[in-house]
TORPA-4810 file (N, C-alpha, C, O; in nm, 3 decimals):
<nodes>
NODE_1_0.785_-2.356_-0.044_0.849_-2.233_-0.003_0.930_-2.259_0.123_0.882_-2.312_0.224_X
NODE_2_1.056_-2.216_0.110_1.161_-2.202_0.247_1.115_-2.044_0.291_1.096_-1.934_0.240_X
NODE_3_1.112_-2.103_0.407_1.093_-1.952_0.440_1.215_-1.953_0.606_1.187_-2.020_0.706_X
NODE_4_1.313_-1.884_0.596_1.429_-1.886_0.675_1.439_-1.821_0.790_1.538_-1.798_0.860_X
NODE_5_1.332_-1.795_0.800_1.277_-1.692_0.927_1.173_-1.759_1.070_1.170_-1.738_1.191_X
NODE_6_1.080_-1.863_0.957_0.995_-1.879_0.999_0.971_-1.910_1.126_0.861_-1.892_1.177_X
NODE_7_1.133_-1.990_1.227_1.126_-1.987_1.370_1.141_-1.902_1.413_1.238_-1.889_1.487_X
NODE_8_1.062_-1.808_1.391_1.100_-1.616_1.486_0.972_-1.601_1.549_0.948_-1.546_1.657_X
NODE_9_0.877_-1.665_1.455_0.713_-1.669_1.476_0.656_-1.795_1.486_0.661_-1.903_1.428_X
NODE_10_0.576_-1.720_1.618_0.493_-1.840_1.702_0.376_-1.760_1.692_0.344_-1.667_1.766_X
NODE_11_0.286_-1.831_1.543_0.193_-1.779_1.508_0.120_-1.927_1.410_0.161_-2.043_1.396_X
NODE_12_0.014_-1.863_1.365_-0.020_-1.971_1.273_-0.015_-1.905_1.170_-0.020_-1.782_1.165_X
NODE_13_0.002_-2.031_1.011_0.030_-1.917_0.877_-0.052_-1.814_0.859_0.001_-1.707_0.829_X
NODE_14_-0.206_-1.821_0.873_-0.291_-1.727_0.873_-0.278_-1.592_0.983_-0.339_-1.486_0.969_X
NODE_15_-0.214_-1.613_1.056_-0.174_-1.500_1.121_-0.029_-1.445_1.072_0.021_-1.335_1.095_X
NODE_16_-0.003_-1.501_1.034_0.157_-1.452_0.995_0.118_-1.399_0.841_0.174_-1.304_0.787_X
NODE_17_0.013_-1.479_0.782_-0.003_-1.400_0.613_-0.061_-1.242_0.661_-0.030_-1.131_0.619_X
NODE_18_-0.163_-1.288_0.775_-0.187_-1.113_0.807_-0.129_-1.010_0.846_-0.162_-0.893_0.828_X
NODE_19_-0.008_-1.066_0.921_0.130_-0.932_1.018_0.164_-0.898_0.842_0.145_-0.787_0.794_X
NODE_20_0.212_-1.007_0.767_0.300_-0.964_0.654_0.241_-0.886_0.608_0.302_-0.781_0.629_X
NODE_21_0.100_-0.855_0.520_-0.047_-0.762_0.538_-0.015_-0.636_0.550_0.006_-0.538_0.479_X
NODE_22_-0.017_-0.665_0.664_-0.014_-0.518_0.760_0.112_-0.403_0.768_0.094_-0.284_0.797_X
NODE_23_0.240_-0.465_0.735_0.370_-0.451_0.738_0.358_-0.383_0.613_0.382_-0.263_0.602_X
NODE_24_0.318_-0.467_0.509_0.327_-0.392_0.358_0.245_-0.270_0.337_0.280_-0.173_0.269_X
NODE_25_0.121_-0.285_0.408_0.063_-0.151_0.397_0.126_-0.020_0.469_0.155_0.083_0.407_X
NODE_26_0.141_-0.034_0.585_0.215_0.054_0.710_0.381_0.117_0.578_0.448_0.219_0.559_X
NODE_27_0.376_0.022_0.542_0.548_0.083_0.498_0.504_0.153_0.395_0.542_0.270_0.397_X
NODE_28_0.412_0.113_0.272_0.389_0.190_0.176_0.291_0.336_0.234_0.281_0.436_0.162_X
NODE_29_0.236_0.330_0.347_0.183_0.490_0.387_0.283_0.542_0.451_0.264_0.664_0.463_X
NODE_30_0.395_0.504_0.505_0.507_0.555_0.543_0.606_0.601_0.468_0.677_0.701_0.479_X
NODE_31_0.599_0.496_0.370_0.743_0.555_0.273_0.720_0.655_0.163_0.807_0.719_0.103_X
NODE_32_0.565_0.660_0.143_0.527_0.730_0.019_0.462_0.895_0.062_0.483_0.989_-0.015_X
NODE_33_0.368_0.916_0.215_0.308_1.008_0.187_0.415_1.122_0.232_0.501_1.108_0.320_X
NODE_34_0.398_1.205_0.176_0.515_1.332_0.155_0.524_1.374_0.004_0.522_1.490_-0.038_X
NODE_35_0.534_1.239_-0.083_0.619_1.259_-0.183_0.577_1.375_-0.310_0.464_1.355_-0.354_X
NODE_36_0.633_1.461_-0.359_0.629_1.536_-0.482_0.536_1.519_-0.553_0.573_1.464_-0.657_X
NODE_37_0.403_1.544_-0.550_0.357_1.502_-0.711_0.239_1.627_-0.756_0.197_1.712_-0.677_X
NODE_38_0.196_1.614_-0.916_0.091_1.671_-0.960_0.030_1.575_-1.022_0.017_1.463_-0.973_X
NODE_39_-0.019_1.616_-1.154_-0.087_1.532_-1.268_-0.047_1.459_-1.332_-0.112_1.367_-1.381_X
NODE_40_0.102_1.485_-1.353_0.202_1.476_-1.443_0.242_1.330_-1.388_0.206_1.230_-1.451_X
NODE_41_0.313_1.319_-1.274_0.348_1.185_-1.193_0.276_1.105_-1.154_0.328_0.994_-1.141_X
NODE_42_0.135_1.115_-1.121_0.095_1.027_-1.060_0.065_0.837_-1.106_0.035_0.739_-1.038_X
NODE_43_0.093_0.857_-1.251_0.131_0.710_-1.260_0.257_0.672_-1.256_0.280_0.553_-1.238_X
NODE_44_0.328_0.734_-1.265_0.477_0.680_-1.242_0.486_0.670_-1.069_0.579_0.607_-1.020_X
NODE_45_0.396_0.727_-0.993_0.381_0.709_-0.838_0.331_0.605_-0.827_0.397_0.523_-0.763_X
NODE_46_0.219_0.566_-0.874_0.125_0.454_-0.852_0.207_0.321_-0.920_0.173_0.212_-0.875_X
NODE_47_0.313_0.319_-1.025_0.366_0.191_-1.065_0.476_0.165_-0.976_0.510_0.048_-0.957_X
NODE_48_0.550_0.287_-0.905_0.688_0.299_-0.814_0.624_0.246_-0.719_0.664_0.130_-0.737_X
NODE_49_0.546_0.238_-0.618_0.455_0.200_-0.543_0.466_0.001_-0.583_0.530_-0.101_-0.557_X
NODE_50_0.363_0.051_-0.656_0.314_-0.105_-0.724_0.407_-0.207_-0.764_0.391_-0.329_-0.754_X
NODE_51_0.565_-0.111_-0.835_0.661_-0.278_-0.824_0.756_-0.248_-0.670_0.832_-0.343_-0.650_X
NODE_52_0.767_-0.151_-0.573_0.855_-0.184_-0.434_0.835_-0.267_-0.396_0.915_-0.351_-0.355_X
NODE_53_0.661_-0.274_-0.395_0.570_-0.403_-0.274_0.539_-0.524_-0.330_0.469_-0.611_-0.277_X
NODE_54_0.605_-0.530_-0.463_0.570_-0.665_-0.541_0.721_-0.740_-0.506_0.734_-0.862_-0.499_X
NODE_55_0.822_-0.652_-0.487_0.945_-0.721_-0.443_0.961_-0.771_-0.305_1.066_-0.813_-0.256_X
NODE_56_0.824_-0.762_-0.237_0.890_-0.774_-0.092_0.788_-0.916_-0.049_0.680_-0.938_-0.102_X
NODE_57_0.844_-0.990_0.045_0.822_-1.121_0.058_0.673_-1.142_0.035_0.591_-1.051_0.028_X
NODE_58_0.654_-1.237_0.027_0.490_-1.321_-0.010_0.325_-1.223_-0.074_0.203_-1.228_-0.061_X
NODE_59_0.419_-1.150_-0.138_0.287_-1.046_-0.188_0.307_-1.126_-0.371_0.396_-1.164_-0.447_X
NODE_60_0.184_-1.118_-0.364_0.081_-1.206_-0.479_0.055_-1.117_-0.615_0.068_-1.131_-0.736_X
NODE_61_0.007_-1.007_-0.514_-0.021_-0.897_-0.620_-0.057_-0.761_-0.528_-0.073_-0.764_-0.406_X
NODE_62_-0.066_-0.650_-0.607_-0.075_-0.540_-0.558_-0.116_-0.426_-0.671_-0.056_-0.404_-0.776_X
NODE_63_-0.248_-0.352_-0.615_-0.310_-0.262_-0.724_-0.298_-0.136_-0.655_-0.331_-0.143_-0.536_X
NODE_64_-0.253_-0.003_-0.702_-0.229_0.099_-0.591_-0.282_0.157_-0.759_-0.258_0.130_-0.877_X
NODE_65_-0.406_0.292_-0.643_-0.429_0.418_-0.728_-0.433_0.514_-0.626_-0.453_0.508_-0.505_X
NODE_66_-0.402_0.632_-0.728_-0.430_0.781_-0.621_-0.567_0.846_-0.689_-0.605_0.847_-0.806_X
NODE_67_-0.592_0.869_-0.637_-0.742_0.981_-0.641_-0.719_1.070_-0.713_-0.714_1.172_-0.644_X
NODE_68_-0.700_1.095_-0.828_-0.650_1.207_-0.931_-0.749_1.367_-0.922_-0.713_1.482_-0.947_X
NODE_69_-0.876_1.314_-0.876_-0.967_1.428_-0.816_-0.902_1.515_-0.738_-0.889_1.635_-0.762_X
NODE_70_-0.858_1.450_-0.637_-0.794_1.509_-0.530_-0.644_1.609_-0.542_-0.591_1.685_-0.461_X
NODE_71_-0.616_1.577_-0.654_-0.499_1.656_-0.685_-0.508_1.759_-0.779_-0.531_1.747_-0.899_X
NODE_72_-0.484_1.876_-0.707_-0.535_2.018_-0.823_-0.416_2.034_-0.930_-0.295_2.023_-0.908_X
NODE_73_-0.481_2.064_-1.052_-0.454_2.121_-1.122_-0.320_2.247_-1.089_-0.352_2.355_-1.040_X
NODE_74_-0.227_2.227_-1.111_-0.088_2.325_-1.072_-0.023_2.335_-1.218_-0.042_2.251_-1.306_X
NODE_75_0.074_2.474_-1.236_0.138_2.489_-1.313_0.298_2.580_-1.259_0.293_2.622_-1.143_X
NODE_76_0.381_2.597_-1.307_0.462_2.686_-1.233_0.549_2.590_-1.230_0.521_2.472_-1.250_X
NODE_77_0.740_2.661_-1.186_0.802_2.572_-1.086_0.804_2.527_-0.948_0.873_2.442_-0.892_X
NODE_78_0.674_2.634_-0.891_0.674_2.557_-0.735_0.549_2.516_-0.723_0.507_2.521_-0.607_X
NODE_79_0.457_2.469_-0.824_0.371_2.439_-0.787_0.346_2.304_-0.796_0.316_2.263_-0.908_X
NODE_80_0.349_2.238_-0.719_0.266_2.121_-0.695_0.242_2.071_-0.552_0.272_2.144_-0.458_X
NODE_81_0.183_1.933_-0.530_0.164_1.913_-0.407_0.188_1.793_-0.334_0.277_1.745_-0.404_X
NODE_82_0.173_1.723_-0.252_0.243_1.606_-0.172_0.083_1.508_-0.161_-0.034_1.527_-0.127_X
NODE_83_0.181_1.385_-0.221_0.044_1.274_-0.148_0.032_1.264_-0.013_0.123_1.267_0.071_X
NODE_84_-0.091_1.251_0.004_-0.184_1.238_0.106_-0.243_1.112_0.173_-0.269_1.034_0.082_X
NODE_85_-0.265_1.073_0.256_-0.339_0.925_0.292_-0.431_0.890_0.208_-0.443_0.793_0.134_X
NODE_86_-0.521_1.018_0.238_-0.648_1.000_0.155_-0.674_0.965_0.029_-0.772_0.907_-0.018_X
NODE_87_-0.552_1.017_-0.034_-0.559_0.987_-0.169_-0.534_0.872_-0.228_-0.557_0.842_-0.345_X
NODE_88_-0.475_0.792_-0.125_-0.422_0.625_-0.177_-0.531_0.540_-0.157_-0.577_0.535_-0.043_X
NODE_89_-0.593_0.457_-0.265_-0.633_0.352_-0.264_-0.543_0.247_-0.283_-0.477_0.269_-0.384_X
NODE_90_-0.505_0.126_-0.221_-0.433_0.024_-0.205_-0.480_-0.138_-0.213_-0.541_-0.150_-0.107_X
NODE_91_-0.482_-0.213_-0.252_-0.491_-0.355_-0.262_-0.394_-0.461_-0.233_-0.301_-0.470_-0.314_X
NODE_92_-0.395_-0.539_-0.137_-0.277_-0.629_-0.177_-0.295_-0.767_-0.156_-0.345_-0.807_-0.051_X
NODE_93_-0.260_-0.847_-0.248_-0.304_-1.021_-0.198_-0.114_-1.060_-0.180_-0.018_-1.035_-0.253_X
NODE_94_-0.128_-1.135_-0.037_0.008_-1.134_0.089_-0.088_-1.328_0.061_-0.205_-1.359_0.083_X
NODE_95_0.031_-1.416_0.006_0.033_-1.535_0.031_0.142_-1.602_0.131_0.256_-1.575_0.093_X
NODE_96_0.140_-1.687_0.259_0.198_-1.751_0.304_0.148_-1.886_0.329_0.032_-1.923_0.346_X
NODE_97_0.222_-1.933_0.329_0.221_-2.132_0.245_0.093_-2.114_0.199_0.081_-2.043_0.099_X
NODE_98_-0.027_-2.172_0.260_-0.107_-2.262_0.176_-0.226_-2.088_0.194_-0.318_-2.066_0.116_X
NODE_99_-0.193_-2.005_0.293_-0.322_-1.921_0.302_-0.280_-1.756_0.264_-0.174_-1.701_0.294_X
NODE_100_-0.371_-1.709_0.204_-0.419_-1.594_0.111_-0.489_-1.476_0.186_-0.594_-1.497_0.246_X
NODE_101_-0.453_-1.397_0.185_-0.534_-1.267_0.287_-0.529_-1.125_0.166_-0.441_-1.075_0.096_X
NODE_102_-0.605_-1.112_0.178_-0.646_-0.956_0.086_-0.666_-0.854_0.169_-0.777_-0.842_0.222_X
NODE_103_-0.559_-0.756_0.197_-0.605_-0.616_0.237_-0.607_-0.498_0.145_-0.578_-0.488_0.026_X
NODE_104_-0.648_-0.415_0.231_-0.680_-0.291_0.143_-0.663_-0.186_0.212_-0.746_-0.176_0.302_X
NODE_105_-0.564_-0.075_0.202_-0.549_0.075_0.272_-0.614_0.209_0.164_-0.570_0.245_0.055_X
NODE_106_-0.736_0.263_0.244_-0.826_0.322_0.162_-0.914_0.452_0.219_-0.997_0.424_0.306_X
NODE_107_-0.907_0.537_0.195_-0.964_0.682_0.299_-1.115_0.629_0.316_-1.186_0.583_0.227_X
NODE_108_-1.152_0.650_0.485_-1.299_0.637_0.488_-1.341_0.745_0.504_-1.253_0.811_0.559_X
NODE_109_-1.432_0.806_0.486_-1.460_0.975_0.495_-1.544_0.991_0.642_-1.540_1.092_0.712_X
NODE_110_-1.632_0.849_0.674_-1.700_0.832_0.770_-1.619_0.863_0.920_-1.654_0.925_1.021_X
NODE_111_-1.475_0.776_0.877_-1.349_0.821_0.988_-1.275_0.910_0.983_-1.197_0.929_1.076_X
NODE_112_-1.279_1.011_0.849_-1.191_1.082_0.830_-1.049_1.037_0.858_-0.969_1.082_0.940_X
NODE_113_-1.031_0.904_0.742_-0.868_0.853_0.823_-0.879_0.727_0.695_-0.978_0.673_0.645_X
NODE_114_-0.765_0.714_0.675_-0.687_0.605_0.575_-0.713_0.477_0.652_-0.616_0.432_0.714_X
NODE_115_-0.795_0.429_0.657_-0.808_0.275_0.762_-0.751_0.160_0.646_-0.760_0.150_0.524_X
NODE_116_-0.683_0.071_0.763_-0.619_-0.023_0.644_-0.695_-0.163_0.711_-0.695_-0.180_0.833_X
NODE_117_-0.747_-0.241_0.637_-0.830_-0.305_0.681_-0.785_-0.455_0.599_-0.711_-0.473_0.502_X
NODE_118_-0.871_-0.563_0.693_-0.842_-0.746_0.617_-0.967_-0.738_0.506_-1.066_-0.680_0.553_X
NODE_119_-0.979_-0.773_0.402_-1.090_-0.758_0.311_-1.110_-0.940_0.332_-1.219_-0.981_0.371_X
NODE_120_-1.031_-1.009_0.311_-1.080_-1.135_0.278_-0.963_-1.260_0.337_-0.985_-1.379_0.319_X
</nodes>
């Protein structure tokens, strides 16, 4: 792998597989919670999600679900409602050169808060 950047960072790969990590999660709770949804969307949310962050540098893989519990039942033209932190479960394996980091952005109820955390 060329990576054309890589003199920007004075890090080691394992720290740099984790910023990249962290970057991908932060953008997908940024770019997504607001958005439109009911029952109806939420897999076409969860795959829109799932291929943005598969296009963006050194991500391996990526499993995104929403909490379908969490989203009521609506009918009408104004009814529906906006994702939430809470509702995103997130996975992502972020490879740079030789090292592998698994995070995960996921509601803890204990924190009352979407903590995005290093799993592995």
């Amino acid at each position: 792998m060329n990576d054309e950047a890589a003199s920007y960072f004075h890090c080691t790969d394992r720290e740099r597989a984790v910023f990249e990590a962290g970057i991908k999660l932060g953008s997908i709770y940024h770019q997504y919670i607001g958005i439109p949804m009911n029952l109806t969307n939420i897999e076409a949310i969860e795959t829109a999600i799932r291929q943005s962050v598969m296009v963006q540098p050194f991500v391996e893989k990526a499993d995104v679900r929403i909490n379908k519990s969490m989203v009521k039942k609506t009918t009408g033209h104004y009814k529906y409602e906006t994702l939430k932190g809470e509702m995103l479960d997130v996975s992502l394996t972020v490879k740079y050169k030789s090292e592998e980091v698994r995070v995960r952005m996921r509601y803890v109820e204990k924190l009352d808060y979407p903590l995005m955390t290093i799993e592995e």
